[in-house]
C-alpha positions as CSV (number, residue, x, y, z in Angstrom):
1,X,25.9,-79.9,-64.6
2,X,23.2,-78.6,-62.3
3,X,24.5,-80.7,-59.2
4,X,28.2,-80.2,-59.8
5,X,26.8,-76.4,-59.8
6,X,25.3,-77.3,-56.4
7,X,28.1,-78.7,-54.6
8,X,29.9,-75.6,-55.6
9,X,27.4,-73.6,-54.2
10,X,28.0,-75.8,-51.0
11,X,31.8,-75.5,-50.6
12,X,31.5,-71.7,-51.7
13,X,28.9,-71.2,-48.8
14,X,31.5,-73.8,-46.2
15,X,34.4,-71.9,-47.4
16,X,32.6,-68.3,-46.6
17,X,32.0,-69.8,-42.6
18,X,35.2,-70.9,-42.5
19,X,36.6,-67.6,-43.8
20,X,35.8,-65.4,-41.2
21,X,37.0,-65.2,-37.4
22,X,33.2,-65.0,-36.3
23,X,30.4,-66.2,-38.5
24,X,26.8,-66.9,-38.2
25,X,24.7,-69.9,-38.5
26,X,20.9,-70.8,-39.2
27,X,19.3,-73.1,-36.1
28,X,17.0,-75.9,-37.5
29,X,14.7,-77.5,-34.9
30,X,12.1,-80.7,-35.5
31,X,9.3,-81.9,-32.8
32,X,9.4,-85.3,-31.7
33,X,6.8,-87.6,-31.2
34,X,7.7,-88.5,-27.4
35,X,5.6,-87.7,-24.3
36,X,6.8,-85.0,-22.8
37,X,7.6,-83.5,-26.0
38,X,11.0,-83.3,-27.3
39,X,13.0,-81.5,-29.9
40,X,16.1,-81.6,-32.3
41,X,18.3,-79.2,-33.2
42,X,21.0,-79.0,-36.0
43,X,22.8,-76.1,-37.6
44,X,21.7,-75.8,-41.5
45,X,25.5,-76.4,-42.2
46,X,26.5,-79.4,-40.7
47,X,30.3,-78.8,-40.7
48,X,32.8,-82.3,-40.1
49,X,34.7,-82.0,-37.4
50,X,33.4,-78.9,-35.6
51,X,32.7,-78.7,-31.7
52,X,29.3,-77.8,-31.2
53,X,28.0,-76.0,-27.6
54,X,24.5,-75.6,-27.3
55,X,22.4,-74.2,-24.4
56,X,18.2,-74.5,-24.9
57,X,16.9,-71.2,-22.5
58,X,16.3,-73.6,-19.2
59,X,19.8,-73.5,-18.3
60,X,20.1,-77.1,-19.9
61,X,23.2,-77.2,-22.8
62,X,24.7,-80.2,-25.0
63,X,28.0,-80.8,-27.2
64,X,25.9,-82.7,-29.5
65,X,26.1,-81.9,-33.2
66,X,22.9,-82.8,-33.5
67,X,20.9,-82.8,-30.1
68,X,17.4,-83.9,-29.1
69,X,15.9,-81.7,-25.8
70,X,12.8,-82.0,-23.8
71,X,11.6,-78.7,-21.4
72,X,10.4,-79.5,-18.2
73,X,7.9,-76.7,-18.6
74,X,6.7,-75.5,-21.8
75,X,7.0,-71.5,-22.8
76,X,9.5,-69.6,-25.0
77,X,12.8,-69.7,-25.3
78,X,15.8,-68.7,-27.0
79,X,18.2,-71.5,-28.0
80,X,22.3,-70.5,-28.6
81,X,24.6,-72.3,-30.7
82,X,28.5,-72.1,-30.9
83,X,30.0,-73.9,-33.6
84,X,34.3,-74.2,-33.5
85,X,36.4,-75.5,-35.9
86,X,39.5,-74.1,-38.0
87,X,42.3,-74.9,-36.1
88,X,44.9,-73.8,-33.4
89,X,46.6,-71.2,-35.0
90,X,43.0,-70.1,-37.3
91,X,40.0,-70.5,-35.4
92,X,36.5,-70.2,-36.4
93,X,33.9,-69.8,-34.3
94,X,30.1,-69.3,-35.6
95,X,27.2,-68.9,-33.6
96,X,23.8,-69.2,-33.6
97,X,20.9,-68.1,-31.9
98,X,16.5,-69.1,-32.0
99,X,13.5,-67.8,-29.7
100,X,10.9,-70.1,-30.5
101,X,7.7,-71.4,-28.4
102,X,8.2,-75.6,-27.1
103,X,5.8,-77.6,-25.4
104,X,7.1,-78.8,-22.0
105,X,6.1,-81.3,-19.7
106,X,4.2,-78.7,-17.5
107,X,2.3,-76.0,-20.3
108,X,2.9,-72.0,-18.8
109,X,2.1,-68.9,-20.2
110,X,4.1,-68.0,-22.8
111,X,6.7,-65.7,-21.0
112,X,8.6,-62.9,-23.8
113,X,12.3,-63.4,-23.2
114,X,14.1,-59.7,-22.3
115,X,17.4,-58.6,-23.0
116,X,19.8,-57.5,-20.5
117,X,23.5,-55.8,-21.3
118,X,26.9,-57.4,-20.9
119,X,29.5,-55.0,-19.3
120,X,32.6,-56.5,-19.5
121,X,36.1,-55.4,-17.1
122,X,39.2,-55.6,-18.1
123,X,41.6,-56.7,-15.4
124,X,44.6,-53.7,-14.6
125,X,47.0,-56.1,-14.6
126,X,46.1,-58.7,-16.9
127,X,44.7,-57.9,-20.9
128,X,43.7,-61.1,-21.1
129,X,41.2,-61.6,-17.5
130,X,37.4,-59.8,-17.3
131,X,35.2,-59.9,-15.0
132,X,31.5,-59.3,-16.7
133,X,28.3,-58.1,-14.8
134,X,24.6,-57.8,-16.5
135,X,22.7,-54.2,-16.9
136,X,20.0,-54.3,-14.9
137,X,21.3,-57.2,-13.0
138,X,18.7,-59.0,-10.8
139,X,18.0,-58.1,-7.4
140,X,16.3,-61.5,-6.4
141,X,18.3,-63.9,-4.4
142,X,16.6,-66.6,-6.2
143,X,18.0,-65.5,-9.8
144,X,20.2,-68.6,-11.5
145,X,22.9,-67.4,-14.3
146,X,24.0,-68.9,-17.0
147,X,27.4,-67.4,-18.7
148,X,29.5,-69.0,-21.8
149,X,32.6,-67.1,-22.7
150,X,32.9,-68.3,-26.1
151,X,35.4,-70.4,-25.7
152,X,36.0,-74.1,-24.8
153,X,36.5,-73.5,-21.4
154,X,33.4,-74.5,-18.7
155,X,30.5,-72.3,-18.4
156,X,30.3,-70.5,-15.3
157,X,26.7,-69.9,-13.3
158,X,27.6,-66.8,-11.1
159,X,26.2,-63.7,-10.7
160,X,29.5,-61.9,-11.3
161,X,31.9,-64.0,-13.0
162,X,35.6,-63.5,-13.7
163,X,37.4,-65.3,-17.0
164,X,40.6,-65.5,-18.3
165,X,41.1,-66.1,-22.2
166,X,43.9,-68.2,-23.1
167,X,44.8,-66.2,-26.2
168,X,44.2,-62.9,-27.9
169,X,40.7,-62.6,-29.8
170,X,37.4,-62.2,-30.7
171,X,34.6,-63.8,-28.0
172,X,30.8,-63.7,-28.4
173,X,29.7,-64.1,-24.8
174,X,26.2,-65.5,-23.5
175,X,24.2,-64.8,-20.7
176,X,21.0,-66.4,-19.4
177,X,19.2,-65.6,-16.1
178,X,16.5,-67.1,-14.5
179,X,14.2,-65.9,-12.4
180,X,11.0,-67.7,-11.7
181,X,9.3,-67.8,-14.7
182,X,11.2,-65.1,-16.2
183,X,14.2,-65.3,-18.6
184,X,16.1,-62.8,-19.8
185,X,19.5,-63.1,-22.3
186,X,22.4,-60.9,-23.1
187,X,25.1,-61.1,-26.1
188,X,28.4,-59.2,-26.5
189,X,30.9,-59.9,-28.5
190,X,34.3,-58.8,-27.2
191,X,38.1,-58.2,-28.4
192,X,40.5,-59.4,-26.3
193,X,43.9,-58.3,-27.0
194,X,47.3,-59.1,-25.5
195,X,49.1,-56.7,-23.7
196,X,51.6,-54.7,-25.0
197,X,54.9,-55.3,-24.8
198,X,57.1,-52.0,-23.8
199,X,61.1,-52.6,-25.0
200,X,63.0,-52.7,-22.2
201,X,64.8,-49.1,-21.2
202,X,69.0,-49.2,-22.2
203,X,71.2,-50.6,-19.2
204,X,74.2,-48.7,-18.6
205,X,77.2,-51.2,-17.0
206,X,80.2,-49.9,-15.8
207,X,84.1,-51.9,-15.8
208,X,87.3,-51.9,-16.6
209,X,89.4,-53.8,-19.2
210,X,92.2,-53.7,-21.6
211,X,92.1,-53.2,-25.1
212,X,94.1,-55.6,-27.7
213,X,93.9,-56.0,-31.3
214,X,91.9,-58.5,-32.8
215,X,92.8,-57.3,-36.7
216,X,93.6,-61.0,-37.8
217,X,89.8,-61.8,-37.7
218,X,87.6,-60.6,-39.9
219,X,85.5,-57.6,-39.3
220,X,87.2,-57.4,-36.2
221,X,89.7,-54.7,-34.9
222,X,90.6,-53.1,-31.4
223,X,88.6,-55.0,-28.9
224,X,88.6,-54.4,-24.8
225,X,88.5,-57.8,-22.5
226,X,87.0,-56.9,-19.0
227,X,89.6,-57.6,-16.1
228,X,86.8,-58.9,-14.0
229,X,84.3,-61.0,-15.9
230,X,86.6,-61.4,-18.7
231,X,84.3,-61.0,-21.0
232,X,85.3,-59.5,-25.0
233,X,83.4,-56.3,-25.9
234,X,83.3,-54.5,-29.5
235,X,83.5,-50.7,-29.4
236,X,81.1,-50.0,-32.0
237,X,80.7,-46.3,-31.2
238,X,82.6,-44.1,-28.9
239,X,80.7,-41.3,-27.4
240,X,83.6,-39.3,-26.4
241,X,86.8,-38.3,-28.6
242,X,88.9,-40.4,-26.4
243,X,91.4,-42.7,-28.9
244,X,91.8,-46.6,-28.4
245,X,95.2,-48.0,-28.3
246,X,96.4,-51.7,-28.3
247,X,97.7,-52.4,-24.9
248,X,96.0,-49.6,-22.5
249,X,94.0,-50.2,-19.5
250,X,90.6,-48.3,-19.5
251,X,87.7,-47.6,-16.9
252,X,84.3,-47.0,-18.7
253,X,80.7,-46.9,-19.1
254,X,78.6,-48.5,-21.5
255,X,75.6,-49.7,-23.0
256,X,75.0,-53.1,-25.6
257,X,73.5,-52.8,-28.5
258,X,70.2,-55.6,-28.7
259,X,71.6,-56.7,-32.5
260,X,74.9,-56.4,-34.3
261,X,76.3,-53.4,-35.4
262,X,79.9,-54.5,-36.8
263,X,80.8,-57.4,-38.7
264,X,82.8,-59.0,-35.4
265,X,81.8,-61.7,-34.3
266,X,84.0,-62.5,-31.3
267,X,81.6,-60.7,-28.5
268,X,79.2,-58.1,-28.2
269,X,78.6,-55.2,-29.8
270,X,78.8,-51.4,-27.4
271,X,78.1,-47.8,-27.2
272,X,80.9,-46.1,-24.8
273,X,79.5,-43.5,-22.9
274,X,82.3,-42.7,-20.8
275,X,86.0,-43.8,-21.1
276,X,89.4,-42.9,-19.5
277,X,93.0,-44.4,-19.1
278,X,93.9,-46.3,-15.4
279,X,96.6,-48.0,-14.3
280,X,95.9,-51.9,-13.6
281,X,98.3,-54.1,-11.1
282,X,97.4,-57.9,-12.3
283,X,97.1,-59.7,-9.2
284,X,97.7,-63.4,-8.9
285,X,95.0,-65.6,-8.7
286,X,93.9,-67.0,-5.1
287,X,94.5,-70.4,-4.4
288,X,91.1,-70.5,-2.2
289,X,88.1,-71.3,-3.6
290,X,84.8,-68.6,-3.6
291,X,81.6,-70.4,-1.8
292,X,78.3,-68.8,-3.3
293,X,75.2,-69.0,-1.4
294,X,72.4,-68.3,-4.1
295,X,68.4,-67.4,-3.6
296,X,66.5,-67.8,-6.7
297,X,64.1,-65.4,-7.2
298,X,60.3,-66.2,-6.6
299,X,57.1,-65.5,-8.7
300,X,60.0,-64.7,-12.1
301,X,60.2,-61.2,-9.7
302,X,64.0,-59.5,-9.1
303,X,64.6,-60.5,-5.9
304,X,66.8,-62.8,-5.8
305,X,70.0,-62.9,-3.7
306,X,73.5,-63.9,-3.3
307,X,76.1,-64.6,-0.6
308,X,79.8,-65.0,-1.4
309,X,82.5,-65.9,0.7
310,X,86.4,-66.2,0.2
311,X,87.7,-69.5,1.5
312,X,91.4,-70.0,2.4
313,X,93.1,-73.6,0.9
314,X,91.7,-75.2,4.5
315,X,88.7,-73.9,3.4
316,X,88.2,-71.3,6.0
317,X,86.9,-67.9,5.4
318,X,89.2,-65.0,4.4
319,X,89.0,-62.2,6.5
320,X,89.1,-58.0,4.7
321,X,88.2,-59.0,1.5
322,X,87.2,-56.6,-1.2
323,X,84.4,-57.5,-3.4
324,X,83.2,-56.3,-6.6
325,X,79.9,-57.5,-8.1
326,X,79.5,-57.5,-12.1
327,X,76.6,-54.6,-11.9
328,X,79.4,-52.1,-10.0
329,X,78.0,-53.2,-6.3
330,X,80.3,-54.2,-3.7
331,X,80.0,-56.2,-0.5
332,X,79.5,-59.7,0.4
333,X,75.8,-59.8,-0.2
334,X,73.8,-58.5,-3.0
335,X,70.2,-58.7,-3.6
336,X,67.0,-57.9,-6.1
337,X,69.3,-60.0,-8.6
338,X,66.8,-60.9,-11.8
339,X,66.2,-65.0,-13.0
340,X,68.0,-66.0,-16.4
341,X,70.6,-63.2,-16.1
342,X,74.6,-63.6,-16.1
343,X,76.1,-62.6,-12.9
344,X,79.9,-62.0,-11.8
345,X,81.5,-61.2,-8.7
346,X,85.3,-60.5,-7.7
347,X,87.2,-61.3,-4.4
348,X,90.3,-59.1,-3.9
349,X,92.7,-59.4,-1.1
350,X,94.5,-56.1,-1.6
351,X,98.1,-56.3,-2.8
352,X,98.1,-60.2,-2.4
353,X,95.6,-61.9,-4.8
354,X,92.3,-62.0,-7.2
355,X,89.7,-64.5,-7.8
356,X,86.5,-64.5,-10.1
357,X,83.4,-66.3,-10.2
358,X,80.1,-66.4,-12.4
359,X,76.9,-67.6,-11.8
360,X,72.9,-67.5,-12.8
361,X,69.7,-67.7,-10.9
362,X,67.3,-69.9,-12.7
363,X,63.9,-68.3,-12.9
364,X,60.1,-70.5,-11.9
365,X,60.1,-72.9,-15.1
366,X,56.5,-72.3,-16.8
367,X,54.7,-75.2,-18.1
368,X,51.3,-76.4,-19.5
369,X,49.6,-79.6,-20.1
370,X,47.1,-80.9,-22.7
371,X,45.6,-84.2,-23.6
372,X,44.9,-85.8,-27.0
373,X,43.8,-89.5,-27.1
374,X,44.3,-89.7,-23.7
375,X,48.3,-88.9,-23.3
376,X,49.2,-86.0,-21.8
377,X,51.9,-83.8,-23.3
378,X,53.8,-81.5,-20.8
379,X,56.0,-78.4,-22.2
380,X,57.8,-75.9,-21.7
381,X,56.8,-72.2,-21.9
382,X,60.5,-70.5,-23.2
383,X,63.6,-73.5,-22.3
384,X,66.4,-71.8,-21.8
385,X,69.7,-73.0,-23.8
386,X,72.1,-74.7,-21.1
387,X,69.5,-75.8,-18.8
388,X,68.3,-79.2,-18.7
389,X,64.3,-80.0,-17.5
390,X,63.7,-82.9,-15.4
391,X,59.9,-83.9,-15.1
392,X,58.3,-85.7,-12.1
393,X,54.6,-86.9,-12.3
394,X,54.3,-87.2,-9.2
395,X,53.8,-91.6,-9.3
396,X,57.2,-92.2,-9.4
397,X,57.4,-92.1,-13.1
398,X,60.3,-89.3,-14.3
399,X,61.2,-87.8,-17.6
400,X,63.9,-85.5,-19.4
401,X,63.3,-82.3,-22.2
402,X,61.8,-79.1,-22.9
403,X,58.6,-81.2,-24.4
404,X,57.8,-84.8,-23.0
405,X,54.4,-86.6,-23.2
406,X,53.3,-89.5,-20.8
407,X,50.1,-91.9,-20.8
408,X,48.9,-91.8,-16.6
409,X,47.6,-95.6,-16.3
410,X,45.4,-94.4,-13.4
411,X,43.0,-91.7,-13.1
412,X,43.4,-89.1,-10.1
413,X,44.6,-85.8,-9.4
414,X,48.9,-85.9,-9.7
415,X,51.5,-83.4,-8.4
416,X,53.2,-83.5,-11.6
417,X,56.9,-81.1,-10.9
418,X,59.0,-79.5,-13.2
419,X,62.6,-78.7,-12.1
420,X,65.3,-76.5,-14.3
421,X,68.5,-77.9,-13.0
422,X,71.6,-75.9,-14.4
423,X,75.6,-75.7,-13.1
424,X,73.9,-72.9,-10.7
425,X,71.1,-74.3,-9.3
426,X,68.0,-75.7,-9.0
427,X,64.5,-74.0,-9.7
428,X,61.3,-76.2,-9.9
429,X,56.9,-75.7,-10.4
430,X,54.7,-77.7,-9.4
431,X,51.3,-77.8,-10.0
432,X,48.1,-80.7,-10.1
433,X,46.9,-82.5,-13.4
434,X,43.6,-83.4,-13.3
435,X,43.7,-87.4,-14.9
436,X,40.0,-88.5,-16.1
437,X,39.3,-90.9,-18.6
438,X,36.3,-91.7,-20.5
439,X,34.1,-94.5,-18.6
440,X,32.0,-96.6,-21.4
441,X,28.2,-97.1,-20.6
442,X,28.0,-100.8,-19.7
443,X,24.7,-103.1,-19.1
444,X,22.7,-100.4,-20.9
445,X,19.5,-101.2,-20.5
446,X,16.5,-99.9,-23.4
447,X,19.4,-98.4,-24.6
448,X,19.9,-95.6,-21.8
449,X,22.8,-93.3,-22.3
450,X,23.7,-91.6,-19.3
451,X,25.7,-87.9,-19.3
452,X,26.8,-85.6,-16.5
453,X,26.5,-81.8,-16.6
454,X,28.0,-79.4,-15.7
455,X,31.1,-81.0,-15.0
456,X,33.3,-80.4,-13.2
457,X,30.3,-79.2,-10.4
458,X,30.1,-77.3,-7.6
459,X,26.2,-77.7,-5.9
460,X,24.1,-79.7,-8.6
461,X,24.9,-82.4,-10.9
462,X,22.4,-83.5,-13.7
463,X,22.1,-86.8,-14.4
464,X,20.6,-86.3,-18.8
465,X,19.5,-89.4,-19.7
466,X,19.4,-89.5,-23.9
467,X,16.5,-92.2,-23.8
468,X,15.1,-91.8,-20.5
469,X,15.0,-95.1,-18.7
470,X,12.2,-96.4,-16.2
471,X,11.5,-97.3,-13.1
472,X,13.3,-97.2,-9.3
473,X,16.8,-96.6,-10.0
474,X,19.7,-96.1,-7.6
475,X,22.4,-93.7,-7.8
476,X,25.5,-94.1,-6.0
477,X,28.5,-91.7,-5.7
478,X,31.9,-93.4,-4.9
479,X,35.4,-91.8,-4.7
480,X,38.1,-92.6,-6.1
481,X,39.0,-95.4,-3.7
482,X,36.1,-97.0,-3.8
483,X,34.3,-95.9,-0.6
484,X,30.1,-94.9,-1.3
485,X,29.8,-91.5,0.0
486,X,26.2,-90.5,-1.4
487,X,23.5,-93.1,-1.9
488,X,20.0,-92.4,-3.2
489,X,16.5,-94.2,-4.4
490,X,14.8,-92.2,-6.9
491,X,11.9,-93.1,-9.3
492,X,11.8,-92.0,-12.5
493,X,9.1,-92.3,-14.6
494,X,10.5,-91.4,-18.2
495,X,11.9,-88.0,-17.6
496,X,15.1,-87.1,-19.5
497,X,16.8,-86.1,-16.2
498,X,17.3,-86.1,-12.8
499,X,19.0,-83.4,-10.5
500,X,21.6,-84.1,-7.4
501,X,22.4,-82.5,-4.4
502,X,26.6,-82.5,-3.8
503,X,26.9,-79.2,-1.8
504,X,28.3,-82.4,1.0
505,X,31.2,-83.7,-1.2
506,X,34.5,-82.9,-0.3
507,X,36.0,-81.2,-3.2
508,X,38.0,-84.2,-5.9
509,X,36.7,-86.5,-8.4
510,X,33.7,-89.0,-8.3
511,X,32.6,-91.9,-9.7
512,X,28.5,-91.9,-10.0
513,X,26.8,-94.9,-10.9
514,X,22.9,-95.7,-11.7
515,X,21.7,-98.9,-11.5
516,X,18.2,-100.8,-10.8
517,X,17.6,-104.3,-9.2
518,X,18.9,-106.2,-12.4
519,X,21.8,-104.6,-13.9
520,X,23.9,-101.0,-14.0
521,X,22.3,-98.7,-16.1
522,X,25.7,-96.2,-16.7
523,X,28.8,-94.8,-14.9
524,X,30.1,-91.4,-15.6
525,X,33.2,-89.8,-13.6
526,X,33.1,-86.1,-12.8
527,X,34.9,-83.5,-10.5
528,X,33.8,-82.0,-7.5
529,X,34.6,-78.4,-8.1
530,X,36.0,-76.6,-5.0
């Protein structure tokens, strides 16, 4: 009885972390017996499954659930832990957080860690980017920060960084800054929320159209079909006390509705604003055809554009032609036209003939990426119906749907495009997936495992070894075809890590490889941040 009251007492106190957005959790730390001194961390709750980020105080950090750090130089310091699990649409995200003194390789004076302020900014145009600054922030050129957002995304180490959150939420944001021997640390925890979303204002159109009876379907009754576009409207409310009768011709102003109002389904439903009797001459229909030049609009903006020509059977343009565009303009040429919306423009050669056309401008397709197990699945943000998606990535290797996944043999940085190809045209987005596949540690000697961090890297690269190997080792740098672009000799003499210089390295990905006379120690890819 008393231990199937304890593991209730266990999944009651998992269930409570997992029941709450933001949570907290204990650190747990044991010395080692290693010279320098070392240290393990764990959480009290070890939670299966969970993604653990850890940074120690020396702007060190791990992903280990369970990780074992040594300090260059002993003092005090304040340990953070962030512990993710739940799931995509539910995550939970606990931290923790420990000032303790450690013994380092090199013993200081113990130095009190001080707190500084996080003042976030939220971005005018964008709810979801901040920028964040410290209060005081440090005046000395030599100061080193250290920022996690609180979520997976890299850390960044500027003074004043900007970060965009991928979704709505609650963050708990870490700072540390170095200074010498000094250390300071800052916490904020920070609601994000999405912007919000303003209903579009009422369009008023404008057109002409003749009204018929459509009192054999059900629901349905009087109904006006446009003369231009052709198009079948339901008068759900007339703003005026003008009366509809089967057979008239009418000019008139109106405004849809964004759901059904009547029971009819044969079109949409309208609000007339404005309506008066004309008399309509049916013209025949040109025997021509209409040649549309079409812009697509750029950035998802309105500014599009459109060109239309008459064309005579030869195919020659037709001089003194009339045209009327679908949104009351008229001319050959219309502009600030908006992506994904239906568009109809009239030729008329007075007295002789009539011809319509229709046509859409495709907006930028939006897409996004992720990788699980090493396959990359591409989709599409909002597929339009009637519009097919053709994927390119960018090896010769092509693809068709909304929502496609592929397994890249190679590793490398692909121009992977996206076009939306419809019967108007042609819209595409192209943009560069970063391909980099886990390297396994091979010849490991004493058992040496080798990691990389931060990575991807823009001025230093640590090279963490988890059981620090011995000796003169050699590190080499090649790209990705092979060529040795940074060679070094150093000599390590049991430390847990060495640091390296790649301000030089032309911005891509890297192979780096540590070896000594007899055999290759590790290999770890990583990216040269730009």
């Amino acid at each position: 009885m008393k231990s199937i009251l304890s593991l209730l007492i266990v999944l009651f106190s998992i269930t409570g972390l997992f029941a709450q957005n933001v949570c907290t959790v204990k650190i747990l730390f044991a010395a080692n017996k290693t010279n320098p001194p070392s240290y393990t961390f764990k959480t009290e709750t070890q939670i299966a499954g969970a993604r653990y980020i850890w940074t120690f105080g020396d702007n060190t950090g791990s992903d280990s659930p369970m990780p074992t750090h040594a300090y260059s130089k002993g003092g005090s310091y304040v340990v953070h832990v962030q512990v993710k699990s739940g799931t995509d649409a539910a995550p939970v995200t606990c931290n923790g957080e420990l000032s303790a003194q450690f013994e380092g390789a090199t013993v200081v004076t113990p130095v009190v860690p001080c707190k500084v302020t996080i003042l976030p900014t939220k971005n005018s145009t964008n709810p979801l980017n901040y920028s964040f600054k410290t209060d005081p922030a440090s005046t000395a050129a030599t100061a080193k920060y250290l920022w996690t957002f609180g979520d997976e995304t890299s850390n960044s180490d500027t003074k004043l960084p900007s970060h965009t959150f991928a979704r709505a939420g609650t963050y708990v944001l870490h700072v540390t800054v170095t200074n010498g021997t000094q250390v300071c640390y800052g916490e904020f925890s920070l609601k994000v929320e999405a912007a919000t979303v303003t209903p579009p204002a009422l369009v008023t159109y404008s057109g002409r159209g003749k009204v018929s009876s459509l009192s054999s379907v059900s629901g349905c009754g009087l109904v006006i079909t446009t003369i231009e576009t052709n198009v079948r409207l339901i008068p759900a409310k007339i703003s005026t006390n003008f009366v509809l009768r089967e057979g008239q011709y009418v000019e008139f102003t109106y405004q849809k509705y964004a759901e059904k109002i009547t029971t009819c389904k044969e079109g949409a439903d309208i609000n007339i604003l404005t309506i008066k009797e004309i008399s309509v001459t049916i013209l025949p229909n040109c025997k021509g055809p209409i040649n549309l030049l079409l812009f697509d609009p750029t950035n998802n903006l309105c500014n599009g554009s459109a060109t239309v020509k008459l064309l005579d059977e030869a195919g020659k343009e037709i001089q003194h032609v009339r045209y009327l565009w679908s949104d009351g303009r008229t001319g050959s040429s219309a502009g600030t036209l908006c992506p994904d919306k239906l568009y109809t423009v009239q030729a008329t050669i007075e007295n002789v003939c009539q011809k319509t056309t229709s046509f859409t401008l495709l907006s930028k397709p939006l897409w996004h990426s992720s990788s699980v197990d090493g396959v990359n699945n591409f989709t599409v943000l909002a597929p339009v119906d009637g519009v097919q998606y053709e994927w390119n990535f960018g090896n010769g290797v092509t693809k068709i749907g909304p929502s496609v996944s592929y397994n890249f043999q190679k590793d490398g940085i692909y121009d992977v495009q996206l076009k939306a190809v419809s019967l108007d045209g042609v819209s595409s987005n192209t943009k560069q997936v970063v391909v980099m596949k886990s390297v396994a540690t091979t010849d490991v000697i004493n058992k040496s495992e080798v990691d990389l961090y931060p990575n991807p890297a823009k001025e230093i690269i640590r090279i963490d070894f988890k059981n620090p190997a011995e000796g003169t080792l050699k590190v080499e740098i090649k790209n990705l075809s092979g060529r040795s672009v940074y060679i070094e000799q150093i000599t390590n003499d049991g430390s847990s890590h060495a640091d390296i210089n790649i301000q030089n390295l032309n911005a891509g990905m890297y192979v780096l490889r540590i070896s000594n006379d007899q055999r290759i120690i590790g290999e770890r890819k990583f990216i040269k941040a730009y």
